[in-house]
C-alpha positions, 0 to 999 in steps of 0.5 A: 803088233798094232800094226799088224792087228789094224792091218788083219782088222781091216782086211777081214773087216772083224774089229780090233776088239774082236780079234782081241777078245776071247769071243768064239764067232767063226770070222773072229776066231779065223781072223784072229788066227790069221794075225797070230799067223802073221805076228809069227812070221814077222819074228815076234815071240809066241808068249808077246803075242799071246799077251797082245791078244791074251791066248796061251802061248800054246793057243798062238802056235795052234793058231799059226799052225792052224793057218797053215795047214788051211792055207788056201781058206787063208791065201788071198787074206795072206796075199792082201796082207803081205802086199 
């Protein structure tokens, strides 16, 4: 998951610390997001990456969900991510 976290770090130029905190600004909160979107879809469980990041695991799933359904606010982050 650090991997994944340096990688969301800097492709939404929002600091690991940030993603990893608990702060409510918009870029961190979506960046976050996208790395719970991610962590996911790499096969980690939702309560390791909760624990990572420190959300509920209910928190993560509406998070990945989140990105999801908001996917082309998400795309070209997903798309420099999976490259």
């Amino acid at each position: 998951m650090h991997i994944i976290l340096e990688e969301v770090s800097k492709v939404t130029g929002v600091s690991k610390e940030l993603i990893k905190s608990r702060i409510r600004m918009q870029e961190a909160a979506d960046a976050r997001m996208l790395f719970c979107y991610m962590a996911r879809k790499e096969g980690y469980l939702q309560r390791e990456i909760g624990d990572f990041v420190g959300l509920g695991h209910s928190r993560v799933s509406v998070a990945y969900y989140d990105v999801k359904l908001r996917k082309e606010k998400f795309l070209p982050l997903i798309g420099k991510l999976s490259g």
